[in-house]
Structures are given as structure tokens and as C-alpha cells.
Backbone as a printed PyTorch tensor [residue, N CA C, xyz], in Angstrom:
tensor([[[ -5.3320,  -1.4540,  24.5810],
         [ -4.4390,  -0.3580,  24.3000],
         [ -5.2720,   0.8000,  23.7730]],

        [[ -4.8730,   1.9590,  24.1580],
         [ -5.8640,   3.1280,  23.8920],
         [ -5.1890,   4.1440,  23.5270]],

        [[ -5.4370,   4.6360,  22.6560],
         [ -4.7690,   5.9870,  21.6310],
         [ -5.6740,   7.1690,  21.6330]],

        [[ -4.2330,   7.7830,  22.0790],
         [ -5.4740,   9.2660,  22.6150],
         [ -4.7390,  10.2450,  21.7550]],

        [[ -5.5970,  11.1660,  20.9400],
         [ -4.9770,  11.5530,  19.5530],
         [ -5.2160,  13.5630,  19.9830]],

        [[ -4.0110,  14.3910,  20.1230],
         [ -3.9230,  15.5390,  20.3510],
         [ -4.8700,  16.6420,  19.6770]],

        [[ -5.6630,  17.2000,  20.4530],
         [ -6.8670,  18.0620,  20.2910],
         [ -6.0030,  19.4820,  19.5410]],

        [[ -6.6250,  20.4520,  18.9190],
         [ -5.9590,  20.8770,  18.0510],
         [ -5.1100,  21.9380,  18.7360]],

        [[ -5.7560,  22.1610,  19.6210],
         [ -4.9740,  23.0810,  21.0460],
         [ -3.6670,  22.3160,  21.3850]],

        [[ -3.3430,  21.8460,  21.0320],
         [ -2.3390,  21.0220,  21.3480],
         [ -2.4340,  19.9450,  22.8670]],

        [[ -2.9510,  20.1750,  23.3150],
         [ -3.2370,  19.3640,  25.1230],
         [ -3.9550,  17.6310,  23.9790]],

        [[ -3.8670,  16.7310,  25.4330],
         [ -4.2190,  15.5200,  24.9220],
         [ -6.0350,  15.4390,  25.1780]],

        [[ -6.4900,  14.5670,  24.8820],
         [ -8.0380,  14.4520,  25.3780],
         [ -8.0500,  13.1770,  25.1430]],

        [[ -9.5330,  12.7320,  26.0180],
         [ -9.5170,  11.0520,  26.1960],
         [-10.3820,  10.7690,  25.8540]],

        [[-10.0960,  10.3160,  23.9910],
         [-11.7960,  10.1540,  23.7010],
         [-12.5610,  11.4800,  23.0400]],

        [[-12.4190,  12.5660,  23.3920],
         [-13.1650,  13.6810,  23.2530],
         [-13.2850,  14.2810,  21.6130]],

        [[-11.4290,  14.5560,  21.2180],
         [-11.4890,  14.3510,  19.6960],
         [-11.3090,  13.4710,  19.2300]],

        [[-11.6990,  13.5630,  17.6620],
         [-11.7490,  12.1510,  16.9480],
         [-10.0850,  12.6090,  16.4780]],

        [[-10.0550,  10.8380,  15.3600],
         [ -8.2710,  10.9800,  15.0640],
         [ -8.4010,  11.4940,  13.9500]],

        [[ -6.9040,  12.0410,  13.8050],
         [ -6.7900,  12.8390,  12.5850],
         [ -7.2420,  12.3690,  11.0180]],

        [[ -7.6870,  13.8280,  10.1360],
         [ -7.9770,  13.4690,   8.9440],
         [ -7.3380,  12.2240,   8.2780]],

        [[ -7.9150,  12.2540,   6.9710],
         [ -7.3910,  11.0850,   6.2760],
         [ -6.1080,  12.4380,   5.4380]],

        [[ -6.2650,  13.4260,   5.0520],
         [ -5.4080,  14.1560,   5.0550],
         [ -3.9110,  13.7080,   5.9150]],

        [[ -4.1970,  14.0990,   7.0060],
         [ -3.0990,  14.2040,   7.8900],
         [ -2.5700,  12.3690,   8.2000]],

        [[ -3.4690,  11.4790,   8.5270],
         [ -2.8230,  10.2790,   8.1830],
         [ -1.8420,  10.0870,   6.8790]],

        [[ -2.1460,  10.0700,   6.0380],
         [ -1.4320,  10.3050,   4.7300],
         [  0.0480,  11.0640,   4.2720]],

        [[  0.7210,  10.9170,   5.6740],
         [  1.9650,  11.4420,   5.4340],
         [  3.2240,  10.0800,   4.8440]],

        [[  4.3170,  10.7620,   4.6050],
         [  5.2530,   9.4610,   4.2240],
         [  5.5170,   9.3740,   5.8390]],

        [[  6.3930,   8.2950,   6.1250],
         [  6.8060,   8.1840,   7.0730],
         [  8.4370,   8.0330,   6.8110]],

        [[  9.6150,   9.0450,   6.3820],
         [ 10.6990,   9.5510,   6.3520],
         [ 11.8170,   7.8230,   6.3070]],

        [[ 11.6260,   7.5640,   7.8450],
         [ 12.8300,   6.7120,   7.9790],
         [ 12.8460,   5.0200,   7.6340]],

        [[ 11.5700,   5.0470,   7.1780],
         [ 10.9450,   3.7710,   6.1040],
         [ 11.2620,   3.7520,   5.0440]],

        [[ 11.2720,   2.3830,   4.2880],
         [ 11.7350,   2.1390,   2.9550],
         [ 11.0270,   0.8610,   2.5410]],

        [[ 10.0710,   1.5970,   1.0590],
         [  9.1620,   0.5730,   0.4050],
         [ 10.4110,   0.6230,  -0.6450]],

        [[ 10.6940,  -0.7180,  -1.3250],
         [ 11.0520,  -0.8850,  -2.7940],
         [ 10.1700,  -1.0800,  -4.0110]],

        [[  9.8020,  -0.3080,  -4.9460],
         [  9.2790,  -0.6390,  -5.9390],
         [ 10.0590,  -0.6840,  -7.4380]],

        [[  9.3100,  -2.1870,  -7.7660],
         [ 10.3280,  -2.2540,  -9.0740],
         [  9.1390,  -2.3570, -10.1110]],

        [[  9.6810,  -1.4550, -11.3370],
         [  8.8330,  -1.2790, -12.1030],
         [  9.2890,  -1.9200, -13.4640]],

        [[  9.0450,  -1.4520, -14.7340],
         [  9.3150,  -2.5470, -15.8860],
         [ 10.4850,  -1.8430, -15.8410]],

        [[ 10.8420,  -0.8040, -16.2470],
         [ 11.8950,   0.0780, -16.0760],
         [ 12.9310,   0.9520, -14.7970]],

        [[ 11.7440,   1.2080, -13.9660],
         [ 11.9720,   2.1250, -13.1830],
         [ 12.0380,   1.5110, -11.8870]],

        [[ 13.2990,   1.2940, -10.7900],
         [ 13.0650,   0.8470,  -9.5310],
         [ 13.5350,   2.2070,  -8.2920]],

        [[ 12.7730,   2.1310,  -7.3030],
         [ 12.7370,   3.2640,  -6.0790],
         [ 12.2530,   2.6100,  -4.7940]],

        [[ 13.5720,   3.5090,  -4.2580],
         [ 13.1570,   3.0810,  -2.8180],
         [ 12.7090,   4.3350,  -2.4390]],

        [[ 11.3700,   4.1090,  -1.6250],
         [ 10.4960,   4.8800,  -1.5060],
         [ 10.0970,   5.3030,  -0.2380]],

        [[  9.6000,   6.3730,   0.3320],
         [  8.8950,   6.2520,   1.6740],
         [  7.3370,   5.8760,   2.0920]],

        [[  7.1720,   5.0840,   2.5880],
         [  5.6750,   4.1950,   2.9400],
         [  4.7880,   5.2320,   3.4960]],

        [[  3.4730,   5.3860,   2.7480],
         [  2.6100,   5.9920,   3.2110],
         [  1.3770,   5.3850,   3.4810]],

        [[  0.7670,   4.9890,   4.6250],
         [ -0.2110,   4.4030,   5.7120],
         [ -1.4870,   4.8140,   5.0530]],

        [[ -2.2330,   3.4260,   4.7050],
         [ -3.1880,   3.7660,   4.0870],
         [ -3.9280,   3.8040,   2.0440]],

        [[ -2.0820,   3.9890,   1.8910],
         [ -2.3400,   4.2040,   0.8750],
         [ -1.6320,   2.8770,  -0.3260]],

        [[ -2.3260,   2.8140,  -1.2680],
         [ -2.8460,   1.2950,  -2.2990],
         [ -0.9010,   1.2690,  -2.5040]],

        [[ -0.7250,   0.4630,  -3.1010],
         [  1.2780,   0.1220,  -3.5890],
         [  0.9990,   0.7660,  -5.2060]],

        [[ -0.4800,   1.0430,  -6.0450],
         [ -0.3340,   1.2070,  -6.9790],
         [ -0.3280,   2.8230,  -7.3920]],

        [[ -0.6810,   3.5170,  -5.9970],
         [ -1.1680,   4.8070,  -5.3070],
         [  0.5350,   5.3230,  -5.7970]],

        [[  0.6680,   4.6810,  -4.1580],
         [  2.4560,   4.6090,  -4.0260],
         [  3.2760,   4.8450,  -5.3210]],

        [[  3.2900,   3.8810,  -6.2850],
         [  3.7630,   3.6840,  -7.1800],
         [  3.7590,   5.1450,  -8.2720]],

        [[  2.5220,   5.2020,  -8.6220],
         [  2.1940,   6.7360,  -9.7380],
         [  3.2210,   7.7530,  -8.4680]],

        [[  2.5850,   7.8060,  -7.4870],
         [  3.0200,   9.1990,  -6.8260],
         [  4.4150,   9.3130,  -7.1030]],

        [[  5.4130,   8.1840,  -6.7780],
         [  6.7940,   8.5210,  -7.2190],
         [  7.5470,   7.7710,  -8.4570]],

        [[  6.6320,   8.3690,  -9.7130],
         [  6.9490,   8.2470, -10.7730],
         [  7.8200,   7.0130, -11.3720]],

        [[  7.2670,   5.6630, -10.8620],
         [  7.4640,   3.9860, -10.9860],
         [  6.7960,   3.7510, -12.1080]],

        [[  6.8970,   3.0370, -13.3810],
         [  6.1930,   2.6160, -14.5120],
         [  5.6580,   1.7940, -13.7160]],

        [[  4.6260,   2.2250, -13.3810],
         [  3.6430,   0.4630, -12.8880],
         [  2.3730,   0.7610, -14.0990]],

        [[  2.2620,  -0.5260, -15.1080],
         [  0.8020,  -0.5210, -15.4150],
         [ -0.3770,  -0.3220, -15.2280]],

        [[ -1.4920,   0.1560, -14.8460],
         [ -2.4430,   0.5510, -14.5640],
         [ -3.3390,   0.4290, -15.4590]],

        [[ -4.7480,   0.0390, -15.4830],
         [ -5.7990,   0.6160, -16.6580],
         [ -7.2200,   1.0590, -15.3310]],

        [[ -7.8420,   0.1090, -15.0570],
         [ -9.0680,  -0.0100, -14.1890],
         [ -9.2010,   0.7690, -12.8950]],

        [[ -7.8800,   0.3120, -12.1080],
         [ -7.9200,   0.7710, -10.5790],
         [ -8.7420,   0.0380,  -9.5990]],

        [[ -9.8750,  -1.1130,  -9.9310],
         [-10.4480,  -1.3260,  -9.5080],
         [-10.6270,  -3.2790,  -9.3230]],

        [[ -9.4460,  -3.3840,  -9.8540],
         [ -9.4910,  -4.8200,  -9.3010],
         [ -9.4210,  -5.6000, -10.5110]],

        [[ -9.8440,  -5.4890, -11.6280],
         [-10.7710,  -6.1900, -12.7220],
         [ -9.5470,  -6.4990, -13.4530]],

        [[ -8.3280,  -5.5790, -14.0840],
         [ -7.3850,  -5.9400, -15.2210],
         [ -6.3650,  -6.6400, -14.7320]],

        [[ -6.1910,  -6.5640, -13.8030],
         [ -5.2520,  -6.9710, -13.2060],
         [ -3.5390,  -6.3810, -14.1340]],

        [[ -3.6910,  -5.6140, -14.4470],
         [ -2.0860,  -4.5220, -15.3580],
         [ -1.3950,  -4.2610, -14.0410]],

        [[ -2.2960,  -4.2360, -12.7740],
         [ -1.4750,  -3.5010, -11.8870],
         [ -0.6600,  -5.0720, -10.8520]],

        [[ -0.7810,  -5.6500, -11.5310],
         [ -0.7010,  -7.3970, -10.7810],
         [  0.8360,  -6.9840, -10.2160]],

        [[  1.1520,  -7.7490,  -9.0700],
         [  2.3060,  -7.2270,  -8.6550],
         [  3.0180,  -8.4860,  -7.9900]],

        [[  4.1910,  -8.8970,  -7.8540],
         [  4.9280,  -9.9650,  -6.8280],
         [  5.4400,  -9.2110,  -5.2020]],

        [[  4.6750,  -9.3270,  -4.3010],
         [  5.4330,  -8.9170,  -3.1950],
         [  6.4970, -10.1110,  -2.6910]],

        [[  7.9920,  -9.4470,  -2.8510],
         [  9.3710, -10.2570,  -2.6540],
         [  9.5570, -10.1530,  -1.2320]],

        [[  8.7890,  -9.4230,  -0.1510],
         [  9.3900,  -9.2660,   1.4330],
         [  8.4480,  -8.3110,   1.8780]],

        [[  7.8310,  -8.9030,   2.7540],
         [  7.3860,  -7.5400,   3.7240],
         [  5.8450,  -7.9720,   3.2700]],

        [[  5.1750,  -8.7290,   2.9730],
         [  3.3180,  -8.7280,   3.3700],
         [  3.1110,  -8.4410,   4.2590]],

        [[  3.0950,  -8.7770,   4.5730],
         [  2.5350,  -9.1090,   6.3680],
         [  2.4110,  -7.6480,   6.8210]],

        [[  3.2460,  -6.5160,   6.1900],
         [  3.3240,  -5.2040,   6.0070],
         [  1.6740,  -4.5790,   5.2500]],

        [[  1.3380,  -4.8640,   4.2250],
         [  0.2360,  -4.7560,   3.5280],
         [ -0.8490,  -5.1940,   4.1050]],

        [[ -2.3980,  -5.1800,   3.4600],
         [ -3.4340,  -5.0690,   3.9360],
         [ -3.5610,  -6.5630,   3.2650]],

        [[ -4.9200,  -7.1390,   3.9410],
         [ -4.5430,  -8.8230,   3.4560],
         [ -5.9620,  -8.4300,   2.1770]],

        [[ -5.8710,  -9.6660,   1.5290],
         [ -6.7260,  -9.7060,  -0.1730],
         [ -7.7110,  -9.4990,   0.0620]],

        [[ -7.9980,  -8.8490,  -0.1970],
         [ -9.9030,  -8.1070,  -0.6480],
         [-10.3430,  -9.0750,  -1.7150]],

        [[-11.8700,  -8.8260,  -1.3730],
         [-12.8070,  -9.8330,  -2.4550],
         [-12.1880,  -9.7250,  -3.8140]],

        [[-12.0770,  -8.6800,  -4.5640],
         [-11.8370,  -7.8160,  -5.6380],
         [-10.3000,  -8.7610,  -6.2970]],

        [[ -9.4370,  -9.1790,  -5.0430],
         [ -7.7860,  -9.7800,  -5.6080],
         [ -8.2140, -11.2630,  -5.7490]],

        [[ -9.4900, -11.4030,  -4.6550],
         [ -9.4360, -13.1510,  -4.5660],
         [-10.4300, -13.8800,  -5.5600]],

        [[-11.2400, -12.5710,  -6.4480],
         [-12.0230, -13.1850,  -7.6430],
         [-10.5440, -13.1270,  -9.0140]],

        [[ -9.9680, -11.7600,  -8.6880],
         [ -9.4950, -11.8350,  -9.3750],
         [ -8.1980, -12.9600, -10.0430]],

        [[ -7.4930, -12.5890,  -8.8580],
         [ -6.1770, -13.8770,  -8.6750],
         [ -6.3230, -15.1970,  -8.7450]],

        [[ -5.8580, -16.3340,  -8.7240],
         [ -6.1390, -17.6010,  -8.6950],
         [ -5.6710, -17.7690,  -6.6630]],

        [[ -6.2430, -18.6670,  -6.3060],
         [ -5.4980, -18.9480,  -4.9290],
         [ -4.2540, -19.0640,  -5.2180]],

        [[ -3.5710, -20.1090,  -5.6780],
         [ -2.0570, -19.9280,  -5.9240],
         [ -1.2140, -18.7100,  -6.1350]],

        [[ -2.0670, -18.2200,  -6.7400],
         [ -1.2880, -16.5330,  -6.8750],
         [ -0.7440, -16.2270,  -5.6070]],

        [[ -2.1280, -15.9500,  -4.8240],
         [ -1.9960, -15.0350,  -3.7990],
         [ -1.1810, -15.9090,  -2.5110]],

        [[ -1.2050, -17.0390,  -2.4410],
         [ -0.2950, -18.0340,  -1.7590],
         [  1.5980, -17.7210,  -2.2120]],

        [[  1.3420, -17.5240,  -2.9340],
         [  2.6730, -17.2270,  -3.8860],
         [  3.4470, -15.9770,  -3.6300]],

        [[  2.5430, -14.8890,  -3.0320],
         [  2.8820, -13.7520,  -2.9470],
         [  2.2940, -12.6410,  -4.0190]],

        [[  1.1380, -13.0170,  -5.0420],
         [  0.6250, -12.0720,  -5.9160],
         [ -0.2730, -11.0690,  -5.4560]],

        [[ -0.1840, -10.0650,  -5.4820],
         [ -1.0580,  -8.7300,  -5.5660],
         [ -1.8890,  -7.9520,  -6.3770]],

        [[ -2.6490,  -7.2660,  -6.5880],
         [ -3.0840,  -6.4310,  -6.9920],
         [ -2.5320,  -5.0930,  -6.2930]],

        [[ -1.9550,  -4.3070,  -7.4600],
         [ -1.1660,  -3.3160,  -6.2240],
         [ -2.6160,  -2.0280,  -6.6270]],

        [[ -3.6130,  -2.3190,  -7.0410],
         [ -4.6510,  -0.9740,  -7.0230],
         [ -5.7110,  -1.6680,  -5.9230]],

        [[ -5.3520,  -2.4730,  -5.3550],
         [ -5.7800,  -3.4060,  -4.3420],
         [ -5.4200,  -3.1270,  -2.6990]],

        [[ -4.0400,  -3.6880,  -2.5220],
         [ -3.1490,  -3.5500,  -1.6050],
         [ -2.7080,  -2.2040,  -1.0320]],

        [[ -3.1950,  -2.0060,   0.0780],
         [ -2.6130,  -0.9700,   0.9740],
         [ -1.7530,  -1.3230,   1.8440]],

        [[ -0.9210,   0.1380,   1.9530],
         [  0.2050,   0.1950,   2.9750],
         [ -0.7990,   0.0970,   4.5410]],

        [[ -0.5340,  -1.3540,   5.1270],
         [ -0.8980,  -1.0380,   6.5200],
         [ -0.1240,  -0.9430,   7.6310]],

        [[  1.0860,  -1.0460,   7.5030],
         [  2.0190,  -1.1570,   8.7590],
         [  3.4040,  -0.6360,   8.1400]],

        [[  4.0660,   0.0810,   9.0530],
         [  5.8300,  -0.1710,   8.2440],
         [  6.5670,  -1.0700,   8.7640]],

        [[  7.5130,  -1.5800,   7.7070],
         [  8.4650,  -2.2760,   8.0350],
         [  9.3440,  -2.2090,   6.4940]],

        [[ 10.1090,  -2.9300,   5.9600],
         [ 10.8430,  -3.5590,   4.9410],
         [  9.7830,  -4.3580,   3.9770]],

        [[  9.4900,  -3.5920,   3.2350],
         [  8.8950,  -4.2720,   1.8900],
         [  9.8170,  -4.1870,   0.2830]],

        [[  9.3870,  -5.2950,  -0.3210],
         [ 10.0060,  -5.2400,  -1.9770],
         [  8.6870,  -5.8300,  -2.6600]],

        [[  8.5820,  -4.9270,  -3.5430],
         [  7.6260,  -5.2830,  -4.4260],
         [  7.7180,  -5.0510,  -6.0030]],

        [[  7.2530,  -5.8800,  -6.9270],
         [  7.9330,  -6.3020,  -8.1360],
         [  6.5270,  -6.2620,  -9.0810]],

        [[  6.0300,  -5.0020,  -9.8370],
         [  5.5210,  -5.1190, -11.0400],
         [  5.4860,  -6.3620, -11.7420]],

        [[  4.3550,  -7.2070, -11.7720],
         [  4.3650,  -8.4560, -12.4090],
         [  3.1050,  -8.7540, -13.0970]],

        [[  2.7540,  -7.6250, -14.3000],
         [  1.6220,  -8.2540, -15.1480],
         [  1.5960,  -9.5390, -16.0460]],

        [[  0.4450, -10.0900, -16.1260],
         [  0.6260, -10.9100, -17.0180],
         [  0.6380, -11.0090, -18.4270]],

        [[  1.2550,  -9.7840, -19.1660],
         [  1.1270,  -9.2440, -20.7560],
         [  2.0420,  -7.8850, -20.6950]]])
């Protein structure tokens, strides 16, 4: 399958330009719906491609915990309730961090986890403290 991505002239090309910025990837996608539930705060949200659930989360003002960003505290630990298979699968960073069972279970790191596909996701703020 081959994706041929519109030259800025608007006409198609095959191959010739590259695909769009990470800018322009980075849009919501409107008729999608991420759920995020926070300690307080729950939103249904629009899914943006590419980008972490903990990303997601700050941008539309979700209490999700945070300290690191980088894998290590795990504050941003999360339960995905529907829709993985939607997300990006565990990076080194979730699978030192997490126990296997976790992540069998459905646990995340949401400064981890990117939006890779749309569909129907729920996801549930779940630190351990």
C-alpha cells in the first residue's frame, strides 16, 4: 500500500515530496473520542496521532499526575479500560518500569504511550500513591 502525500501546490506526487510535518500530523482528529479520567477531572477528548495520553491529558486540562515525563516515576501510571490496541505498544522505559503483570493487565505509562491509531479508547489515571 502506498501513500502519496500532496505537494504544496496542491497536485499529488509519487514519492517526490516527503509527508507532512510533525506540525501538521499533530492535528485532533474532530469525529474521534479518547476518554480520559483523571483524579478529579474526566473528558472526552479528541485523539491526536502521535501524541503521548499524558501529552493528551495536560493539553485538555485532565488532573493527570506527572513529575519526570520520562518513564522513571511512574505518577503518570495509567489503566487503559478499552481501546490498546489503539496506542503504541510498551517501550523499554514501561517494561523496566511496570511489572509484566501490569502491562498484561492493561497498565500504562501515559508519558510513555502514544496515540497510534483512532478508534474508542478509555483511559483511567491510576498512580500508585
Amino acid at each position: 500500500m502506498f501513500k502519496f502525500w500532496k505537494n504544496k501546490k496542491g497536485g499529488n506526487s509519487e514519492g517526490e515530496s516527503s509527508p507532512p510535518a510533525a506540525e501538521e500530523r499533530r492535528e485532533a482528529v474532530p469525529d474521534r473520542i479518547i476518554e480520559l479520567s483523571g483524579r478529579e477531572v474526566q473528558r472526552s477528548v479528541a485523539p491526536v496521532l502521535g501524541m503521548t495520553v499524558l501529552d493528551l491529558a495536560e493539553r485538555n486540562e485532565v488532573d493527570w499526575n506527572s513529575f519526570c515525563k520520562r518513564g522513571t516515576c511512574a505518577r503518570c501510571r495509567c489503566m487503559v479500560v478499552e481501546g490498546i490496541e489503539y496506542l503504541s505498544e510498551p517501550n523499554l522505559a514501561e517494561e523496566r518500569r511496570l511489572d509484566p503483570e501490569e502491562i498484561e493487565e492493561g497498565y500504562r505509562l501515559g508519558c510513555q504511550s502514544r496515540i497510534e491509531a483512532v478508534g474508542p479508547v478509555k483511559i483511567k489515571h491510576a498512580p500508585y500513591f
